[in-house]
C-alpha positions as CSV (number, residue, x, y, z in Angstrom):
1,X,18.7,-0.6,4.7
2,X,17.8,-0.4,8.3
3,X,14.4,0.9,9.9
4,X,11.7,0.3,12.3
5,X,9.0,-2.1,10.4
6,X,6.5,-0.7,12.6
7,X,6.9,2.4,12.5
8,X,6.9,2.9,9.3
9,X,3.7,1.1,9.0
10,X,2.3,3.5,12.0
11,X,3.4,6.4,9.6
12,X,1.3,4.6,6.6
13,X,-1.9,4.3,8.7
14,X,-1.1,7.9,10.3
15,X,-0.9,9.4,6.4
16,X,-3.9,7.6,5.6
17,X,-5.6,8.5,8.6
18,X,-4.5,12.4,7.7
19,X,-6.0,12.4,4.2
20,X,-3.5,10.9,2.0
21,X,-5.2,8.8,-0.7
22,X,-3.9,5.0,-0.3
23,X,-1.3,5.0,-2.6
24,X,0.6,8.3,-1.0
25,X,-0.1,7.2,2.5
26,X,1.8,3.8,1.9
27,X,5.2,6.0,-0.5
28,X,4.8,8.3,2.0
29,X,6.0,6.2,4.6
30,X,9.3,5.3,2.9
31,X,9.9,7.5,0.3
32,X,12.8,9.1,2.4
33,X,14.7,5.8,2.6
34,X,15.3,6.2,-1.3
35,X,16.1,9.6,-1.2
36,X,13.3,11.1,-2.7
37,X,11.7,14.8,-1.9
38,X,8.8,15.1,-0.4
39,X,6.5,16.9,-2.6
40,X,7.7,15.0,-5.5
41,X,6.9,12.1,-4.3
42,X,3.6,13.1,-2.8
43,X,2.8,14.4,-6.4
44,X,4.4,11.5,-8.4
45,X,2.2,8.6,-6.8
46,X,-1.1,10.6,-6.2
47,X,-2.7,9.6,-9.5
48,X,-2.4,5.9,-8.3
49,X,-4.7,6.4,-5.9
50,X,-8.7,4.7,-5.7
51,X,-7.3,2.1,-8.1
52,X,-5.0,4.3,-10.5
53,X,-6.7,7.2,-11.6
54,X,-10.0,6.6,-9.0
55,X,-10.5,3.9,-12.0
56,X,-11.2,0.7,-9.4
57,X,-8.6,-1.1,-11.2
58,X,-5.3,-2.3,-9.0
59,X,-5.3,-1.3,-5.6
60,X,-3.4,1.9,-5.2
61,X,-1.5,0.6,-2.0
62,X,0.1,-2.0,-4.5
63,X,1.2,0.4,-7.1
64,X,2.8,2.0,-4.4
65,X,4.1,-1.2,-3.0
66,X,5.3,-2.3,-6.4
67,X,7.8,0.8,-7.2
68,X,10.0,0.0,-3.9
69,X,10.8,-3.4,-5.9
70,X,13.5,-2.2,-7.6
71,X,15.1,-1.4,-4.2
72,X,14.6,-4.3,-2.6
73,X,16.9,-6.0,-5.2
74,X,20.6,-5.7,-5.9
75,X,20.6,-3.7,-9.3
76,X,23.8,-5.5,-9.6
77,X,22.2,-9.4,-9.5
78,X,22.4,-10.9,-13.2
79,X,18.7,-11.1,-13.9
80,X,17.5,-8.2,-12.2
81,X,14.1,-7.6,-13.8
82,X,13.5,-10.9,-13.5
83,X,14.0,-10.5,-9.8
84,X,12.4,-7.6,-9.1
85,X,9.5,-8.8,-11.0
86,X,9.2,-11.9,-9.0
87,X,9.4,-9.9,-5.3
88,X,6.8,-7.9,-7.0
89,X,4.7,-10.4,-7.8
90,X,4.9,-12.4,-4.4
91,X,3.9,-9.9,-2.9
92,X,0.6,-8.6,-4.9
93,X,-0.6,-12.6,-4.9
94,X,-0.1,-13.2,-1.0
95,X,-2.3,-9.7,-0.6
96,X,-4.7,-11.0,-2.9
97,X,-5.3,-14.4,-1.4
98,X,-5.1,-12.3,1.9
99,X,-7.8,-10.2,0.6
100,X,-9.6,-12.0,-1.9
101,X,-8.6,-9.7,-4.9
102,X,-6.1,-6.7,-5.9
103,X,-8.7,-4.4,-7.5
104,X,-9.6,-1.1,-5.7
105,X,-13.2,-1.5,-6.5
106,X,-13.3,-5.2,-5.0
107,X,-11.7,-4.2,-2.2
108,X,-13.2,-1.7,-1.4
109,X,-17.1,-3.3,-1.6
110,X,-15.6,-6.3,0.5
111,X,-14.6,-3.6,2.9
112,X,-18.0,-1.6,3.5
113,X,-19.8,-5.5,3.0
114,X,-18.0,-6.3,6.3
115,X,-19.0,-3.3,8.0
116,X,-22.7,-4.0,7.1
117,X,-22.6,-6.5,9.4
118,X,-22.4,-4.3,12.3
119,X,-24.9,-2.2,13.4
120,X,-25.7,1.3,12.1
121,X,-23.5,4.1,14.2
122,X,-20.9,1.5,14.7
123,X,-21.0,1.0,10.8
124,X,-20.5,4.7,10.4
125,X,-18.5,5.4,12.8
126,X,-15.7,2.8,11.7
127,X,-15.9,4.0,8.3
128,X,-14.9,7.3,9.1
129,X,-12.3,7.1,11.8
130,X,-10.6,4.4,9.8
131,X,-11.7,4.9,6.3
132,X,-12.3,1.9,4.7
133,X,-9.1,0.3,3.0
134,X,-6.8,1.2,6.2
135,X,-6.2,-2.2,6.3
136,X,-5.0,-2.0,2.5
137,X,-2.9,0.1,3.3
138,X,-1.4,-1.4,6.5
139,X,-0.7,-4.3,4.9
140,X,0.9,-2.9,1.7
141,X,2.9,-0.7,4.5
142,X,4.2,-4.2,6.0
143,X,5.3,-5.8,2.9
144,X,7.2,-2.5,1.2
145,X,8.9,-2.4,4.4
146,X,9.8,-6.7,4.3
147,X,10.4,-6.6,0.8
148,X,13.5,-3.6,1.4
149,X,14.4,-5.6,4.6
150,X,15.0,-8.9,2.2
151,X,12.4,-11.1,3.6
């Protein structure tokens, strides 16, 4: 498979940025590369979103991340699952020692706890021209796009 890694991370923060919940705005930015239509695949991972269901549980940008596993393996290797399970896996525990957690509602209060550190208008003006878990989602963006690239 062969694409611009930073581009298609561009497109993640650009569908975030244009009101895609997390989850779409990281699909979104690859679901053409497995052939997928558009408004099923805007449909299909829009209940992921704000930690499945708005719940606060996993973080919608790695439930996204986590269906492109079973393309970033050869369906033909013997223990495919297996393999696809482990990519899977690496990936959701490097973002969470990035991060400090993989639940949308821990995430998300880390996020506006760093921004209370700056003052007021900044404060408010960074959470809405960025909305806070962009860089959830650009870093979920970076590793769907490694994990179909084989790193």
């Amino acid at each position: 498979m062969e694409f611009d890694l930073e581009e298609r991370i561009r497109r993640a923060s650009d569908n975030f940025m244009n009101g895609y919940n997390c989850s779409q705005a990281v699909f979104m930015a690859y679901y053409d590369l497995v052939k997928m239509d558009k408004t099923i695949a805007e449909k299909v991972v829009l209940g992921l979103g704000g930690g499945v269901g708005g719940s606060g549980e996993i973080c919608g940008t790695l439930s996204s991340m986590s269906l492109f596993g079973g393309f970033a393996v050869n369906s033909t290797e013997p223990d495919y699952k297996s393999l696809v399970y482990a990519k899977v896996k690496h990936h959701v525990d490097e973002f969470g020692e990035t991060f400090g957690g993989v639940q949308c509602r821990y995430l998300k209060s880390a996020s506006e706890t760093r921004m209370e550190n700056t003052p007021a208008a900044e404060r408010e003006k960074k959470y809405y021209n960025n909305r806070v878990c962009i860089e959830y989602v650009v870093e979920a963006a970076r590793r769907v796009g490694k994990m179909l690239l084989g790193e």
